[in-house]
C-alpha positions in Angstrom: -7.1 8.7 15.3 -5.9 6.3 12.4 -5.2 6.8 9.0 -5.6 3.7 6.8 -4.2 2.9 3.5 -7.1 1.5 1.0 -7.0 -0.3 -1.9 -9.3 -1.8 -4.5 -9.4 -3.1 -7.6 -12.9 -4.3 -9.5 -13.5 -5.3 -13.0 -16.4 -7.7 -14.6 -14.6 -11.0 -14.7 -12.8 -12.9 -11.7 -9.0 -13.4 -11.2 -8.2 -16.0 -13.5 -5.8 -18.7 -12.0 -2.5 -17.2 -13.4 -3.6 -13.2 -11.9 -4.4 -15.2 -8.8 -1.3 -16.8 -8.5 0.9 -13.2 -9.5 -1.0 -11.7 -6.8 -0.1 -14.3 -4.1 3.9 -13.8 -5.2 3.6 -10.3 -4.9 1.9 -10.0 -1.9 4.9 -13.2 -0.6 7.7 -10.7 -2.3 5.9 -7.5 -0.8 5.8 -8.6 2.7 9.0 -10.6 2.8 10.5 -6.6 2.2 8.6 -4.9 4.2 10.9 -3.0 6.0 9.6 -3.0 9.6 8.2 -6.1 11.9 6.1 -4.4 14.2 4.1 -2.3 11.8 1.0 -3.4 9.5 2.3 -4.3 6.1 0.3 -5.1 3.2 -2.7 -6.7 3.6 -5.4 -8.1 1.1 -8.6 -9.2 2.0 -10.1 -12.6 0.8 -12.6 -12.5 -1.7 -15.8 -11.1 -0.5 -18.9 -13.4 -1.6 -21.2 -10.2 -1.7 -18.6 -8.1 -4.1 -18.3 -10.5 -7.4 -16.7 -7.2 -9.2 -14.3 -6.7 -6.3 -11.2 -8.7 -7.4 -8.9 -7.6 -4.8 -9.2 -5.5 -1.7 -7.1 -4.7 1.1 -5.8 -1.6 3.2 -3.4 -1.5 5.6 -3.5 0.8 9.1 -0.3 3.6 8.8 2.4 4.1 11.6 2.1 6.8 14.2 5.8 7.2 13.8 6.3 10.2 11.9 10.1 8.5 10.9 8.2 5.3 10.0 5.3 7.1 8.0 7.0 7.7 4.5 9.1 4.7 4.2 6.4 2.2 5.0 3.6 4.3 2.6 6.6 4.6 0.2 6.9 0.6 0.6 2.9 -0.1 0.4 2.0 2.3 -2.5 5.4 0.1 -4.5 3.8 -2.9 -3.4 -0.3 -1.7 -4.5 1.3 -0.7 -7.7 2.9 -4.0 -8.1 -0.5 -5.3 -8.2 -2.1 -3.1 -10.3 0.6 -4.1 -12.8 -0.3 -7.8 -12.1 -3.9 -7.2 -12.9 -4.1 -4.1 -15.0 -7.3 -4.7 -16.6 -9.0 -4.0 -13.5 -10.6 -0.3 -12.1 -7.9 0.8 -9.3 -8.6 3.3 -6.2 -5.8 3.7 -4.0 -6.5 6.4 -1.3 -5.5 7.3 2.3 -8.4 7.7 4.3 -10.5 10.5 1.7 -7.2 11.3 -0.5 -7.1 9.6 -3.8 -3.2 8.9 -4.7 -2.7 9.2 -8.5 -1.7 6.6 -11.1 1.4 7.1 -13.2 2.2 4.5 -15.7 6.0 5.3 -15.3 6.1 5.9 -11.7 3.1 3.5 -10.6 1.5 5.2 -6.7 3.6 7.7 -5.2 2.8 10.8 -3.4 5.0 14.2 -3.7 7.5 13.7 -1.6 7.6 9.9 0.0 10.7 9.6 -1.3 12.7 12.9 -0.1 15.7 11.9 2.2 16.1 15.2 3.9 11.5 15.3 4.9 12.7 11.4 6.3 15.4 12.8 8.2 13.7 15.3 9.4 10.9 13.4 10.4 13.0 11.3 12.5 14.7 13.9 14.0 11.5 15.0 16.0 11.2 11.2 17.4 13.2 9.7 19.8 13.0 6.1 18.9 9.9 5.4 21.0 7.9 7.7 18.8 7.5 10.1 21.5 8.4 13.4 20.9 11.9 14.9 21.4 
């Protein structure tokens, strides 16, 4: 079973043509760092005709890699928040599967722990580099 990243914002008014175009440079500068080719990076959806609120909406499949799993949700929650700051007017949810991840002004997305160097380590250290189990 999968676990997907989701992400939406919706608001009363459309993208103008300047939040439009910050969102395509994020998503270009997001993706261009994504740190791994052969997993799902961020992905937003084009505008749905049936949800006029929905101004952006995207969500992105997570790696089975357990060594993979907090830098590239560490790299996709950075890259959500970027667009929440490019279109902060707008009424976020961010959520793995059925968990909501919390807003910070100061910190943007993050999750306890996605950035802790010794949990990546040892997450890695179970995995051979197939993602098999050691």
């Amino acid at each position: 079973m999968s676990v997907s990243l989701y992400y939406t914002a919706h608001r009363a008014t459309p993208l103008t043509e300047a939040e439009s175009a910050s969102v395509r440079r994020v998503v270009a500068a997001r993706t261009a760092t994504f740190p791994y080719d052969d997993e799902e990076g961020l992905y937003v959806y084009d505008q749905a005709e049936d949800e006029p609120r929905e101004v952006i909406a995207g969500s992105t499949k997570m790696p089975f890699d357990p060594a993979r799993l907090l830098p590239v949700t560490a790299h996709l929650l950075d890259s959500v928040s970027a667009l929440r700051r490019a279109v902060p007017d707008a009424e976020w949810r961010v959520h793995l599967d059925d968990l909501d991840v919390p807003w910070d002004e100061a910190e943007g997305y993050s999750l306890p722990g996605i950035r802790d160097a010794d949990l990546i380590a040892d997450l890695a250290a179970v995995h051979d580099g197939d993602g098999t189990a050691v």
